[in-house]
KOLSE-146124 format. One record per atom (N, C-alpha, C): x, y, z; residue number from 1; atom name. Coordinates in steps of 0.2 Angstrom, whole numbers, m for minus. Each point is the difference from the previous one (the first is absolute). Example, Ala and Ser with C-alpha at 12.3 -4.5 7.8 and 13.67 -1.06 7.14 Angstrom:
REM residues 2
atom x->66, y->m28, z->39, num->1, atome->N .
atom x->m4, y->6, z->0, num->1, atome->CA .
atom x->4, y->6, z->0, num->1, atome->C .
atom x->m2, y->5, z->m4, num->2, atome->N .
atom x->4, y->6, z->1, num->2, atome->CA .
atom x->m4, y->5, z->3, num->2, atome->C .
This chain:
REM residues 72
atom x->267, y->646, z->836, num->1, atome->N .
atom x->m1, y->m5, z->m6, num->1, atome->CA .
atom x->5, y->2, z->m5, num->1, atome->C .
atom x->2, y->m7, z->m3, num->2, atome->N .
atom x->6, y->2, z->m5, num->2, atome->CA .
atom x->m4, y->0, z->m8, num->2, atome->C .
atom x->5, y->m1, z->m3, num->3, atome->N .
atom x->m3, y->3, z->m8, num->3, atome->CA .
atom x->m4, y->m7, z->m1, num->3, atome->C .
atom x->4, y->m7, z->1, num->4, atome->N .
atom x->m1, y->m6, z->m3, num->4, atome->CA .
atom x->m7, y->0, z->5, num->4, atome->C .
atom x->m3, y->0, z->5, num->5, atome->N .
atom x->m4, y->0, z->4, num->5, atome->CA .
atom x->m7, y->5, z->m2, num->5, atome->C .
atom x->1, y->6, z->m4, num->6, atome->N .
atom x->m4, y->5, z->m3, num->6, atome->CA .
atom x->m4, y->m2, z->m6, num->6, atome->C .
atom x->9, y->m4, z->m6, num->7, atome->N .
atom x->m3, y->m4, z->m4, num->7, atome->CA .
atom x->m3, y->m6, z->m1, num->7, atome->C .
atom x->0, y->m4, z->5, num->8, atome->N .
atom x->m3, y->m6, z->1, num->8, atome->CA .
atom x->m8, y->2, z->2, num->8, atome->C .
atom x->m3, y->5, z->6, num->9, atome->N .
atom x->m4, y->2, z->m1, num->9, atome->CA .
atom x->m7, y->3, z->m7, num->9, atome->C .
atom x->4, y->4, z->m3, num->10, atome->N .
atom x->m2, y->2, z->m7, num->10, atome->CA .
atom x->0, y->m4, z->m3, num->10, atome->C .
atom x->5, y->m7, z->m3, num->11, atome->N .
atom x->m3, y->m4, z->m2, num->11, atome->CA .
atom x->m6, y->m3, z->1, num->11, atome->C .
atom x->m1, y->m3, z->6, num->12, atome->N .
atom x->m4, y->m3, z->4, num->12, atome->CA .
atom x->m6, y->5, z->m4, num->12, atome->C .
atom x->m1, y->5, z->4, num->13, atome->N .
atom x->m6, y->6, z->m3, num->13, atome->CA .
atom x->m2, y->m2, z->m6, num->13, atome->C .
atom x->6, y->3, z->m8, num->14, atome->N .
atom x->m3, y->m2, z->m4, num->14, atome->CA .
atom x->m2, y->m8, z->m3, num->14, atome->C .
atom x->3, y->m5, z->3, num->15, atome->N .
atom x->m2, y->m7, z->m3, num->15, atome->CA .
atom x->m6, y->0, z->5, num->15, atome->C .
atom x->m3, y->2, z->5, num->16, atome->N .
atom x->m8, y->m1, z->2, num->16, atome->CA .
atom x->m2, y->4, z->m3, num->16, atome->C .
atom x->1, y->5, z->m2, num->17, atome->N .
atom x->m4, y->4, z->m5, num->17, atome->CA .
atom x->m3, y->m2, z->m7, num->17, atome->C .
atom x->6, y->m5, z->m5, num->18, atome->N .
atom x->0, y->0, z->m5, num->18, atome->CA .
atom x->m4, y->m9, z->1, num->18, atome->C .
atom x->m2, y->m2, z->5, num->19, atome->N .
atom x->m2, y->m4, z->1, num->19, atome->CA .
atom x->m9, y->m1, z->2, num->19, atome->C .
atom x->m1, y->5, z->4, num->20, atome->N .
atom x->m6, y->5, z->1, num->20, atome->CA .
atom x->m3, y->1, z->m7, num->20, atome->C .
atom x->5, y->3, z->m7, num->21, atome->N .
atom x->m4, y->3, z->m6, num->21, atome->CA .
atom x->1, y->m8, z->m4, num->21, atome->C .
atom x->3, y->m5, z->0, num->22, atome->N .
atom x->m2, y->m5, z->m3, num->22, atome->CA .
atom x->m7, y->m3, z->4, num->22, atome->C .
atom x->m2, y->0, z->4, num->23, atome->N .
atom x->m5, y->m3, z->3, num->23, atome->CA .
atom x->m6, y->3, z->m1, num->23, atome->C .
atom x->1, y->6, z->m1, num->24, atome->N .
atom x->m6, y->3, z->m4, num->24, atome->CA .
atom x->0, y->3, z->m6, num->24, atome->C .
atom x->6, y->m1, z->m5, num->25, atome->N .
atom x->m1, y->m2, z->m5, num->25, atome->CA .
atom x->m4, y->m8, z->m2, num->25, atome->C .
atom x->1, y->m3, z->0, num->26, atome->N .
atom x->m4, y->m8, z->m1, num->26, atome->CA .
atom x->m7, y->0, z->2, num->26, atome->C .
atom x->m2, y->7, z->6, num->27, atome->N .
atom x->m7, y->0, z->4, num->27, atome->CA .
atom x->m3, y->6, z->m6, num->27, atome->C .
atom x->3, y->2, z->m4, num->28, atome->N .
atom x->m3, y->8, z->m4, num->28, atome->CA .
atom x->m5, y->m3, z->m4, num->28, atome->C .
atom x->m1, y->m6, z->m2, num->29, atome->N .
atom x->m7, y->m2, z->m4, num->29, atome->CA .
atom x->m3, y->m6, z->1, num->29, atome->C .
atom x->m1, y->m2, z->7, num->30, atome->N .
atom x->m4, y->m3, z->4, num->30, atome->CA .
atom x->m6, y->5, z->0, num->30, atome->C .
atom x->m6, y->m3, z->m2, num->31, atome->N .
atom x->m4, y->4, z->1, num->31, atome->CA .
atom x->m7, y->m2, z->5, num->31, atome->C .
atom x->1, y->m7, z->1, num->32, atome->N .
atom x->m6, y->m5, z->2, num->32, atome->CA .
atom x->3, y->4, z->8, num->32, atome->C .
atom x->m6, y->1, z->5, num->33, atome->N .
atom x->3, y->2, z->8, num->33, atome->CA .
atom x->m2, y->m5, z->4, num->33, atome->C .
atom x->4, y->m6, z->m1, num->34, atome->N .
atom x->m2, y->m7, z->3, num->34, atome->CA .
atom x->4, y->0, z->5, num->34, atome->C .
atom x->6, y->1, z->m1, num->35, atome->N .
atom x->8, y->0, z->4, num->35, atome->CA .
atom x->m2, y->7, z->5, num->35, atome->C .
atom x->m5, y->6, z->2, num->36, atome->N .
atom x->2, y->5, z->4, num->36, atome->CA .
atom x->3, y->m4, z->5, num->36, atome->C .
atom x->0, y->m4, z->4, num->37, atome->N .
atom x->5, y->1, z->6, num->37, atome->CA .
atom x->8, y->m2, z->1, num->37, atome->C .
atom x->1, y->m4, z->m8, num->38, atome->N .
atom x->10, y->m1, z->m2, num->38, atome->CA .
atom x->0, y->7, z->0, num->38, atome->C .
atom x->m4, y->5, z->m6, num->39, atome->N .
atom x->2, y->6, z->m3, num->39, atome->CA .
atom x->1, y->6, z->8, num->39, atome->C .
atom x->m7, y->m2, z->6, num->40, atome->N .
atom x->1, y->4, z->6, num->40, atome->CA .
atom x->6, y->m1, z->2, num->40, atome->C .
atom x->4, y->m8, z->1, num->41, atome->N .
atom x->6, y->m2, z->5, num->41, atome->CA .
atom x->6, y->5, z->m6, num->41, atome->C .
atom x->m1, y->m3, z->m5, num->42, atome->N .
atom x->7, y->5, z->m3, num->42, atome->CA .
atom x->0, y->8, z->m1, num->42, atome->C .
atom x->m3, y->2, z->1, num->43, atome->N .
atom x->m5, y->8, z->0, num->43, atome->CA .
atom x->4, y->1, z->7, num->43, atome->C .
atom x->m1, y->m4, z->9, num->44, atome->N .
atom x->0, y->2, z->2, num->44, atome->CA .
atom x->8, y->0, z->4, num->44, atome->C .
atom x->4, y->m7, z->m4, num->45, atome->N .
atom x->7, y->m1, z->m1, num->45, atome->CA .
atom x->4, y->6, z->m1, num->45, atome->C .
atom x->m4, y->1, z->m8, num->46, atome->N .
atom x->5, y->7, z->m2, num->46, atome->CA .
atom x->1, y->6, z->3, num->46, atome->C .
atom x->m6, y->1, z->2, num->47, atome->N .
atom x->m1, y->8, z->6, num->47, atome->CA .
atom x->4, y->m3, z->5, num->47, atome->C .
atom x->0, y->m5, z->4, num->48, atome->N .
atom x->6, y->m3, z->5, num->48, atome->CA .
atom x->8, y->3, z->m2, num->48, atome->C .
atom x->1, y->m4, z->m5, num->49, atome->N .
atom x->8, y->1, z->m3, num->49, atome->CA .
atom x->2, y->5, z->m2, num->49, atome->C .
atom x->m6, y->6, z->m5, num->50, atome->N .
atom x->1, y->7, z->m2, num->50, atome->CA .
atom x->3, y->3, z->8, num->50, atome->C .
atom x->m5, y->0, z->6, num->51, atome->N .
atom x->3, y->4, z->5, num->51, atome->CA .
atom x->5, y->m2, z->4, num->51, atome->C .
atom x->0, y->m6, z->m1, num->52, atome->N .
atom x->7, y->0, z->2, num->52, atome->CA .
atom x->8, y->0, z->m2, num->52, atome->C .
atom x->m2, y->1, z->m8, num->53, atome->N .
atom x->3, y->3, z->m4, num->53, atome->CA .
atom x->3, y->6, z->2, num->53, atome->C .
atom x->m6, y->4, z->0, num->54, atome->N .
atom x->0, y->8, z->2, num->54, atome->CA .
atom x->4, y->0, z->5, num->54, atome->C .
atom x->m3, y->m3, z->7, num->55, atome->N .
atom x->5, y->1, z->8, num->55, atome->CA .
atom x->6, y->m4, z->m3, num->55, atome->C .
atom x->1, y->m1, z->m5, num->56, atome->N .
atom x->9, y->m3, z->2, num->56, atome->CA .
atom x->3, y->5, z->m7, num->56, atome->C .
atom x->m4, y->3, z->m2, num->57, atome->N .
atom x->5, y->6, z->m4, num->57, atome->CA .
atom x->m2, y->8, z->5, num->57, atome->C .
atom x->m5, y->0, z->2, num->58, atome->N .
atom x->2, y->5, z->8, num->58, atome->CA .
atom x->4, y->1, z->3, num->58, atome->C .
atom x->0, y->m7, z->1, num->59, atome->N .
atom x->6, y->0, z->4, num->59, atome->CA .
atom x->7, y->1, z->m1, num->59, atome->C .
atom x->1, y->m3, z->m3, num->60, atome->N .
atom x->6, y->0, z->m5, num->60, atome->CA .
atom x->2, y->10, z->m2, num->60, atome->C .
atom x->m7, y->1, z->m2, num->61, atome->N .
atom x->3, y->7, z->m2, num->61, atome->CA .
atom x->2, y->4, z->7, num->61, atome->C .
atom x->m5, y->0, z->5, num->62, atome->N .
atom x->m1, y->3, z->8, num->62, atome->CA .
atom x->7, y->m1, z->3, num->62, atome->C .
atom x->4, y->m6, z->m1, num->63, atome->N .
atom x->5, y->0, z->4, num->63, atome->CA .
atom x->5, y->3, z->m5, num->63, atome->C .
atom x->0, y->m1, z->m8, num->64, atome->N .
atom x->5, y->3, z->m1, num->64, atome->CA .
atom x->0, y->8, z->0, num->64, atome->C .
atom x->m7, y->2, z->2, num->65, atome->N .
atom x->1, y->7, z->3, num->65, atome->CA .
atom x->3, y->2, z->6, num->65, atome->C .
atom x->m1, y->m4, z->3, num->66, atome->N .
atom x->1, y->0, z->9, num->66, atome->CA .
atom x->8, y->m1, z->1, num->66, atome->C .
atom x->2, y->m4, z->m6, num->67, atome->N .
atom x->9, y->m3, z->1, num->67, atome->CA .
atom x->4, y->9, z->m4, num->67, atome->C .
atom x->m4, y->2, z->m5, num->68, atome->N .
atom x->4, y->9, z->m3, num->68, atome->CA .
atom x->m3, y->5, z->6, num->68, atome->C .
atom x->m3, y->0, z->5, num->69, atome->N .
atom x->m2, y->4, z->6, num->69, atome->CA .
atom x->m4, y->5, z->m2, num->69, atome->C .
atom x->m6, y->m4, z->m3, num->70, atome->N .
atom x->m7, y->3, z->m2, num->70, atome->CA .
atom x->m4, y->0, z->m1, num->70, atome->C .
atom x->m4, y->4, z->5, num->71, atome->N .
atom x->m5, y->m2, z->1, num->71, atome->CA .
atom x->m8, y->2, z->m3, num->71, atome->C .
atom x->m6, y->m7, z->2, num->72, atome->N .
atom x->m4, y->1, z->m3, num->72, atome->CA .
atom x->m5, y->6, z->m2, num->72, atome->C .
């Protein structure tokens, strides 16, 4: 994986991120529990995209261990 391929990734990463905290910022003073199941769908959205997050910076770190001949 090349650099422009690593940073195109982290970008990715942080603009779902900072997109993830505007959607619950606008949710932090809803207090009426009428919407439970939008709030379930996007609850269960962001656990989706967090771990996939995660497995694509694993990976990313794992192989650049495995390319300096080092293992886990």
């Amino acid at each position: 994986m090349d650099i422009g391929e690593k940073a195109a990734k982290e970008y990715n990463i942080e603009t779902m991120l900072s997109e993830m905290y505007e959607i619950w910022k606008e949710k932090q003073n809803v207090f009426i529990i009428k919407g439970y199941n939008e709030i379930q769908a996007i609850v269960d959205e962001h656990i989706v995209n967090t771990h996939n997050a995660v497995l694509t910076l694993s990976k990313a770190i794992s192989g650049r261990y495995h390319q300096n001949g080092i293992s886990n």
